[in-house]
C-alpha positions in Angstrom: -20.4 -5.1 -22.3 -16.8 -3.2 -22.7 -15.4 -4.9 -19.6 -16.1 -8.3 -21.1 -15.4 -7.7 -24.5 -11.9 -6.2 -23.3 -12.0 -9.2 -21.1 -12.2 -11.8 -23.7 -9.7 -9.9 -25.7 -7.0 -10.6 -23.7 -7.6 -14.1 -23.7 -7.9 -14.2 -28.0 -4.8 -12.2 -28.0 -2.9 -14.9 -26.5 -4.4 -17.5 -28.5 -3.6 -15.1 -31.9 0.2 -14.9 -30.5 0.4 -18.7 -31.1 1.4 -20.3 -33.7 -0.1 -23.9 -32.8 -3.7 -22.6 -32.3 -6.6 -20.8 -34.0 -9.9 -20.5 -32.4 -12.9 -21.1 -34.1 -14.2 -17.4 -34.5 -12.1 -15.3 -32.6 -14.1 -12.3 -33.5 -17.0 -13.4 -32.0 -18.9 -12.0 -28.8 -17.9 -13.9 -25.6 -18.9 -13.3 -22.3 -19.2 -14.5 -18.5 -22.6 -15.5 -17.7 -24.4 -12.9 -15.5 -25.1 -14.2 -12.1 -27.7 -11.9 -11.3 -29.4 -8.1 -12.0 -27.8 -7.0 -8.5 -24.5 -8.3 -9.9 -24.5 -6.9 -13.3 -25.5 -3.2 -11.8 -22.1 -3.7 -9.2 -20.2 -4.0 -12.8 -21.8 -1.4 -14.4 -22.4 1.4 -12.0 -19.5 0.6 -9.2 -17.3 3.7 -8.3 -13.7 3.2 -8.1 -12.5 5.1 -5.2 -9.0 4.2 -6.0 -6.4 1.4 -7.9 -2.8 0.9 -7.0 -0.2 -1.9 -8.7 2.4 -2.1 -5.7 4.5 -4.7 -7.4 4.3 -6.6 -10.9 2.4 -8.5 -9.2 0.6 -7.2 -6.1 -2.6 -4.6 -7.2 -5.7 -3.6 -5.4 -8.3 -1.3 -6.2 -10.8 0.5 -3.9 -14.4 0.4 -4.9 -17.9 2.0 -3.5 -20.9 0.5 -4.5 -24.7 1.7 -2.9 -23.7 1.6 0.8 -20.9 -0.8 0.1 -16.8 -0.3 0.1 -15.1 -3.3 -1.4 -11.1 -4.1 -1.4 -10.3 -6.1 -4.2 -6.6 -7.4 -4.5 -4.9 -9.6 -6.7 -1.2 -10.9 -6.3 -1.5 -11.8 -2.3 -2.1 -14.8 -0.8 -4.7 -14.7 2.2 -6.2 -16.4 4.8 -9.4 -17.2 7.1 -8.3 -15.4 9.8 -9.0 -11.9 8.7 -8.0 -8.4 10.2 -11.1 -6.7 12.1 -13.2 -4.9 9.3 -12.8 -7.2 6.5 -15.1 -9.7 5.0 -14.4 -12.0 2.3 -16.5 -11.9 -0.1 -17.8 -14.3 -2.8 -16.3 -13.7 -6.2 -18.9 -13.1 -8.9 -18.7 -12.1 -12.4 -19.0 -8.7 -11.9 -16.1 -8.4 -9.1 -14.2 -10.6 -11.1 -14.4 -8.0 -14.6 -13.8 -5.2 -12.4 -10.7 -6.5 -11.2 -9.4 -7.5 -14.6 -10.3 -4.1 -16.4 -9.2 -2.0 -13.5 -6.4 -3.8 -12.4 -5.2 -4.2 -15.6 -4.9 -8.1 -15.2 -3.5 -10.5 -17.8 -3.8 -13.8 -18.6 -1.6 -16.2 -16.9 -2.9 -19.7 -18.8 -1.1 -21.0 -21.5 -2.7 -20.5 -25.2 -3.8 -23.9 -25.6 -5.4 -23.8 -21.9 -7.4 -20.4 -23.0 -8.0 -22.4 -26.7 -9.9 -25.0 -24.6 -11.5 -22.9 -22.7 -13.0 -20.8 -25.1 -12.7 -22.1 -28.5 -16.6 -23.1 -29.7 -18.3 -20.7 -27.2 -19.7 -17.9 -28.4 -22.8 -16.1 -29.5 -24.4 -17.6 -32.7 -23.7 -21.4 -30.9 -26.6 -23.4 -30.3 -27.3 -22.5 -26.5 -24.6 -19.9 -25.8 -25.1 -18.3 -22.6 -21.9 -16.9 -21.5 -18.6 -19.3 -20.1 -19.2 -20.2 -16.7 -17.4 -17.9 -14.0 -14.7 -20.7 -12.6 -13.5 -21.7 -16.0 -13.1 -18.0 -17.1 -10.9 -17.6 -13.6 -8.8 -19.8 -13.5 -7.4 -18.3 -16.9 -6.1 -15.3 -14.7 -4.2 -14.3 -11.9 -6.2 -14.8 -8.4 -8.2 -12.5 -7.1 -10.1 -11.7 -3.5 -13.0 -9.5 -2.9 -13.3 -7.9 0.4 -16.1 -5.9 2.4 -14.9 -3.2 4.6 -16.5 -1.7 7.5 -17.5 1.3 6.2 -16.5 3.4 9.3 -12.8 1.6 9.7 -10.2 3.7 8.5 -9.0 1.1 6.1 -12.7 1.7 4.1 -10.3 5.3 3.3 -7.2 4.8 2.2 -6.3 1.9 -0.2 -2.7 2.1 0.9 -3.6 1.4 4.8 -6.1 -1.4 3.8 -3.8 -2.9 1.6 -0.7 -2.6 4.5 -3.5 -4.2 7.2 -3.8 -7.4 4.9 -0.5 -7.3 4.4 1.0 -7.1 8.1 -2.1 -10.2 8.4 -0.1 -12.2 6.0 2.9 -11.5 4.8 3.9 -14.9 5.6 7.3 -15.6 3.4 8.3 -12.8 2.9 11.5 -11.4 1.8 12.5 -10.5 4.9 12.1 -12.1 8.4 10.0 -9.7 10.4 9.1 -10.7 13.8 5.1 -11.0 14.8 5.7 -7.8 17.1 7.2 -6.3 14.2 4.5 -7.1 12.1 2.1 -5.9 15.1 3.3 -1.8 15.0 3.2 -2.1 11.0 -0.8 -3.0 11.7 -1.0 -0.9 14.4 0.1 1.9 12.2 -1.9 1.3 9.4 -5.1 0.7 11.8 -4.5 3.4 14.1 -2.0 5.9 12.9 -2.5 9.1 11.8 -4.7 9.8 8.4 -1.5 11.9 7.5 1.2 9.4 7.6 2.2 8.8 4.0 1.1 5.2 3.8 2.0 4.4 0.4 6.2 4.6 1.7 5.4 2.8 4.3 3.4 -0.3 2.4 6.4 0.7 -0.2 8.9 -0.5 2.4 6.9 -3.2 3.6 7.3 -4.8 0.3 10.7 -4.3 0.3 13.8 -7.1 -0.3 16.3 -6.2 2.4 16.0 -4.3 5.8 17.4 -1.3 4.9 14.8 -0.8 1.9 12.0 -0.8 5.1 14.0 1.4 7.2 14.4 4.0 4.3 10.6 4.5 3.7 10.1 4.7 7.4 13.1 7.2 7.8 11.0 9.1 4.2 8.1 9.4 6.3 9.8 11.4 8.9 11.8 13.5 7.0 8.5 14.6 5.7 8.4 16.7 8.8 11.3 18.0 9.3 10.4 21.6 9.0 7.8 21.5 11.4 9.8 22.3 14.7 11.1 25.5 12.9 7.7 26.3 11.4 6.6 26.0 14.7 8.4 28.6 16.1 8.1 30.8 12.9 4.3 31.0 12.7 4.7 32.1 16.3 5.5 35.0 15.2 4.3 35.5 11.6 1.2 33.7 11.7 0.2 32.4 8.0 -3.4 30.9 7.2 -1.2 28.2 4.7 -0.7 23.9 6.4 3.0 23.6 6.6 3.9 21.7 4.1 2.9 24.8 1.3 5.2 27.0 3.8 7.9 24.9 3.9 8.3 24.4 -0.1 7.7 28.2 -0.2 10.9 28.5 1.8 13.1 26.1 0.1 11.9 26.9 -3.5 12.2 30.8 -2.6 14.7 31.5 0.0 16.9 27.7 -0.5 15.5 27.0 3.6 15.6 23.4 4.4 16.1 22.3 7.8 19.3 21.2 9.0 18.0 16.8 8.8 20.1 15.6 12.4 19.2 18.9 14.6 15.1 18.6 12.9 15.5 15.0 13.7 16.2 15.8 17.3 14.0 18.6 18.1 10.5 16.2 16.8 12.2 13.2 19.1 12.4 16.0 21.6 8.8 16.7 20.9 7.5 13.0 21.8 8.2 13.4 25.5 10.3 12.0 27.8 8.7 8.4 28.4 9.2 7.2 25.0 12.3 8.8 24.5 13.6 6.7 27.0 12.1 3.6 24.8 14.2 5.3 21.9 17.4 5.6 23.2 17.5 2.0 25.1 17.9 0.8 21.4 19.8 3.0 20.3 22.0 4.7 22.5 21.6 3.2 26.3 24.8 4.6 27.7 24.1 8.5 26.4 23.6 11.7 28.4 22.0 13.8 25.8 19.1 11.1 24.6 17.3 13.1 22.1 20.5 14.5 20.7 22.5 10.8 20.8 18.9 9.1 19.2 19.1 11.5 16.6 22.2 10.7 15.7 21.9 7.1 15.8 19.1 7.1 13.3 20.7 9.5 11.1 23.9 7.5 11.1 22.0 5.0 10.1 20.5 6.2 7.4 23.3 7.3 5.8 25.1 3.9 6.2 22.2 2.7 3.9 22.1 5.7 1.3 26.0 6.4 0.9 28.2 3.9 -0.4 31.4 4.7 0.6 34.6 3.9 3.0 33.6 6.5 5.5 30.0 5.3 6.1 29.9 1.7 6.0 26.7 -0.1 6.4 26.3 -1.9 10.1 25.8 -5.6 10.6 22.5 -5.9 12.4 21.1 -9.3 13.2 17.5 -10.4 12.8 16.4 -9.7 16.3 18.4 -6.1 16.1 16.9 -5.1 13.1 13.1 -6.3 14.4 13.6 -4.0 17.6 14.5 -1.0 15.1 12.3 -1.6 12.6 9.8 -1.8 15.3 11.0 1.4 17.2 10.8 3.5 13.6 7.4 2.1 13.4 6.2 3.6 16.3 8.4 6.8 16.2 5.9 7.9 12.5 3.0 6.9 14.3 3.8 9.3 17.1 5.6 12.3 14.8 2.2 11.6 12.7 -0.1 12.1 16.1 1.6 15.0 17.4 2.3 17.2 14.0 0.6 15.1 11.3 -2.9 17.0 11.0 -0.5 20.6 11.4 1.6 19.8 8.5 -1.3 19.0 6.1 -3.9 20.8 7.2 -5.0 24.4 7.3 -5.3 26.1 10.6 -8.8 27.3 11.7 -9.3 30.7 10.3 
């Protein structure tokens, strides 16, 4: 009852704001009719697992219901063609008030379109039953409903279900990545690591320009920087904390941070010598010292994109140049994350 009368709120607000309208009884009770007992307990008793708003625009929020985990995302435009372990799902009044109360959705009619949709329905009117479900919808941002296989890893993490969907249809996006591009973003969220901070990656998915995409991926592996030094350290002086406890113990105690081009190098020294070779025929082909020359490519790189001045101008990469790398970074987390992921978050086995 407090999900539709917050519901129906939103709607009389807008009508209240303008000065053209008044609606009959705006105080009165309004609701959406109930579709079914089933339905009405999803609405009532539904857990939410987790919400995020990406953009103004782009939300989604995680939900468990019974034996059943449901996606629900507003602000992205999808397709038949789904990724492996999703479903569409019907929307029904109780998905639909879910998504408005915990996506925080407002209307996107007009007053006088919510004024005809609502004015002269309400409880105390001869017959009143509740508004019918496709009137009330179309008053508000679209939303899709989606079933997830409860043992993919997208059923987990709102972040990698919500990168899956969009690596499946980012269509115009703001920048031109390639399908094989597209590809190791939905590899990653599909198969990566339940470590990699997905949230920067999805983060730079969304993003308007290259370098904000090559940034998060670059954030992702600066996570674990320390680890090649912690490595070594625990060797010796072996500590029952994950990593990532130890290594903000040494930078907030002794000032310790590793040094970012020589951490960078020794975890691309790490992934072995096959796809180091894949590495450094993008960026560096003509060097000796691979790891070291990769490291400094990426690192270059990066601080093209973060510094603004004389000294480190930012590149000119075309579209297929910045695919490869974008591509290449992709699947440089995903292997960091493999190898190290699980020992920077995780305790180790007492």
């Amino acid at each position: 009852m407090q999900m539709s009368t917050d519901l129906f709120a939103k709607l009389v607000d807008v009508v209240k704001d303008s000065p053209d309208r008044a609606l009959t009884n705006s105080e009165a009770a309004r609701w959406i009719k109930k579709l079914s007992d089933e339905d009405a307990a999803l609405m009532a008793q539904a857990e939410v697992i987790d919400r995020c708003l990406a953009t103004r625009h782009l939300r989604a929020s995680l939900l468990q219901h019974e034996d059943a985990i449901f996606l629900c995302v507003s602000g992205l435009e999808t397709g038949e063609d789904l990724p492996i372990a999703f479903e569409a799902v019907e929307l029904t009044p109780g998905h639909f008030a879910l998504a408005v109360s915990e996506l925080k959705l407002d209307p996107k009619a007009s007053a006088i379109e919510i004024f005809e949709t609502i004015d002269g329905s309400f409880l105390g009117e001869e017959g009143y039953e509740g508004h019918e479900l496709e009137d009330v919808i179309k008053l508000f941002p679209d939303v899709s409903i989606f079933q997830l296989n409860k043992d993919a890893v997208s059923s987990r993490s709102i972040w990698r279900a919500l990168g899956i969907l969009l690596s499946a249809f980012y269509g115009q996006g703001p920048i031109e990545l390639s399908e094989k591009t597209l590809e190791s973003l939905k590899e990653l969220y599909e198969a990566g690591s339940d470590h990699v901070p997905f949230r920067n990656i999805v983060q730079g998915h969304l993003a308007m320009s290259w370098s904000g995409l090559f940034l998060e991926l670059y954030r992702a592996i600066e996570q674990l920087y320390s680890v090649p030094k912690l490595i070594n350290l625990t060797g010796q002086w072996a500590s029952p904390k994950p990593f990532y406890e130890l290594a903000e113990l040494l930078e907030n105690q002794l000032g310790w941070r590793p040094k970012e081009e020589d951490a960078l190098r020794e975890l691309i020294e790490s992934c072995g010598a096959s796809f180091l070779e894949i590495l450094a025929n993008e960026f560096c082909p003509d060097a000796e010292n691979k790891a070291k020359a990769v490291a400094k490519a990426i690192y270059k790189q990066r601080n093209s994109l973060v510094h603004f001045r004389p000294a480190m101008e930012e590149k000119y990469y075309s579209t297929q140049e910045w695919n490869s790398r974008i591509s290449l970074m992709t699947k440089l987390v995903s292997e960091l994350y493999k190898r190290h992921g699980e020992k920077y978050m995780l305790r180790p086995p007492q």
